[in-house]
N, C-alpha and C positions, 0 to 999 in steps of 0.2 A: 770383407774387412770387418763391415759387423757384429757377423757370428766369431771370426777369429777373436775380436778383443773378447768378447764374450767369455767366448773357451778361455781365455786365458785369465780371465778375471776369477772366474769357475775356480779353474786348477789355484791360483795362489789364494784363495781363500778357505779350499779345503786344508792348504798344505801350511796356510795360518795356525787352522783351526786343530791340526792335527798336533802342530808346536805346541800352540798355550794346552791343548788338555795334558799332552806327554809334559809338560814344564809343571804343570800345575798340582800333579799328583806324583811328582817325582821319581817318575817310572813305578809306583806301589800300589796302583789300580785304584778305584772309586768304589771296592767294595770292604767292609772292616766288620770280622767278626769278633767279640766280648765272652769272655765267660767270665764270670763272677760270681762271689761268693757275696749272699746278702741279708742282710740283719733285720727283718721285719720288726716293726714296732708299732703296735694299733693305739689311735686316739680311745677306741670304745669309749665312745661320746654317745651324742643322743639322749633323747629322752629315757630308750632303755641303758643304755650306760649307764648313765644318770641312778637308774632303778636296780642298779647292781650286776649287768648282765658287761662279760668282760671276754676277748680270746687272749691265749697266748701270744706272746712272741716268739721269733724264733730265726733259726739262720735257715735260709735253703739255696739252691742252686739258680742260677740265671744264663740266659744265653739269649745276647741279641745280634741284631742284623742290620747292617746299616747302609746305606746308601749313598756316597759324595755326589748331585749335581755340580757343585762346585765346590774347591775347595774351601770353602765357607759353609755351603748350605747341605745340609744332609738330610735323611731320615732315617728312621730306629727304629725299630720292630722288636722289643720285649714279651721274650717268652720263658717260661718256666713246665714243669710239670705240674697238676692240682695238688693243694698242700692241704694238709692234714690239720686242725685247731683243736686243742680241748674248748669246748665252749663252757665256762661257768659262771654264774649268780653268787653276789657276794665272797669270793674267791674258790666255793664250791665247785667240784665240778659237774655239771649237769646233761652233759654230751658232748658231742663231737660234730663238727661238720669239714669239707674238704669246699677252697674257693681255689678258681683259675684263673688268672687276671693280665691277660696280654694287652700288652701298649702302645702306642703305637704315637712315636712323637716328631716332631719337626726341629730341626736343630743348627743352629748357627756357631759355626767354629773359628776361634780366633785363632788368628796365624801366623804374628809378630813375635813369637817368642821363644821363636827355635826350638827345641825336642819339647816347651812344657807347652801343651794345645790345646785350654781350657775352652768350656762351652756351656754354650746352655738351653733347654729346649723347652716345648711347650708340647701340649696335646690330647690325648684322647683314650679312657679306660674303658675294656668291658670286662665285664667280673662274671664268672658262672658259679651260682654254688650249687654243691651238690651232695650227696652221702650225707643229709644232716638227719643226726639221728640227736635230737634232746628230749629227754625228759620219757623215754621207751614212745617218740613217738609224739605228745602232747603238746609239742612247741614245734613250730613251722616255720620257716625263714622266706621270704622274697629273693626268686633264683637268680634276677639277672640284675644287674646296673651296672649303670653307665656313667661315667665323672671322668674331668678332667684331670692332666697329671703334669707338675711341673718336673725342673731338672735342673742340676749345675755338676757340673764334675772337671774331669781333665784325664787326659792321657798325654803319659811323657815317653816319647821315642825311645828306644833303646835303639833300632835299625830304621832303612826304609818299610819294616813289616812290620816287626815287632814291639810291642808299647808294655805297660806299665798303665793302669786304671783305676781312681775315683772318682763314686759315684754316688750322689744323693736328690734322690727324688722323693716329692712330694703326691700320693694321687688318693682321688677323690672317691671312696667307698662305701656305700650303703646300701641295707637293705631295711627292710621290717620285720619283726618278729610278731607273732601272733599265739594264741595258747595258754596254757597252764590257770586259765581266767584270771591274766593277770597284765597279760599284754594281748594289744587288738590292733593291727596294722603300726605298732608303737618306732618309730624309726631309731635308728643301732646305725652307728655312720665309724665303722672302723678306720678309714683314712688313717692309710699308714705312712710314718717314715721307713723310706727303703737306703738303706746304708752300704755299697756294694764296695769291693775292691777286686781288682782281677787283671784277667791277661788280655789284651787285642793281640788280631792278625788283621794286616793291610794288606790288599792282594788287589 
């Protein structure tokens, strides 16, 4: 008699559990893929900022991945291809360098408000640079960092799949520069606004 209740406590707790996830994500699955188009815009702060050293801005491509544990709680995974920067001193230009900067953040979705499903998230950058050629050579940049990255956006339903996306995040970018006997581990803290708009798929 014991094991029977058992079993049966078993069975309607999977066949709960099976309701609220299929209720919960409206038959549209707990995976959401973003592409976006997105508007870099660097602080070029710092002490070298400060000393005249600046990258451009620029639009490039985006694509993330995201994750619903619950329809509240998600995570995101931002990636891009490595982008390409004129690097210049007092609006000169003095080379180039290419950074790759995927993110990776934790996100809580509001769910009150019918097709608009604004959010907002927190979390974690790593930055690679690479290809940095200034000055033929005479200036050298610090390849990796790591910074925090904020987030607030929204996506508005069009279907159970398909949405409609803005996005603005905040994240945390720096390196040092060294060279040209002018800078010496001198810190350059790009922390860019990232401005995105685009399309999701919920699957």
């Amino acid at each position: 008699m014991k094991k029977t209740l058992i079993a049966i406590a078993a069975a309607a707790s999977a066949l709960t559990a099976g309701t609220a996830f299929a209720q919960s994500f409206d038959g549209s699955g707990p995976w959401m893929v973003r592409m976006r188009a997105v508007h870099l815009n660097s602080d070029n702060g710092g002490a070298a900022g400060d000393a005249g050293v600046s990258i451009n801005n620029k639009w490039m491509p985006e694509v993330d991945v995201s994750y619903f544990f619950t329809p509240n709680i998600a995570a995101e995974l931002v990636l891009t291809y490595p982008q390409k920067h004129d690097v210049r001193l007092n609006g000169g230009k003095i080379g180039s360098l290419k950074h790759l900067p995927p993110t990776l953040l934790a996100q809580y979705h509001f769910t009150n408000f019918g097709a608009f499903k604004p959010y907002v998230g927190a979390g974690i950058n790593y930055t690679r640079f690479s290809n940095v050629d200034i000055l033929d050579g005479a200036v050298t940049v610090k390849k990796n960092s790591f910074g925090g990255a904020l987030q607030v956006g929204f996506d508005y339903a069009l279907d159970k799949n398909w949405s409609l996306n803005f996005d603005v995040k905040k994240v945390f970018i720096d390196t040092k520069v060294t060279g040209a006997g002018v800078f010496d581990n001198t810190p350059f803290k790009v922390d860019p606004w990232l401005v995105g708009v685009g399309v999701g798929y919920r699957f």
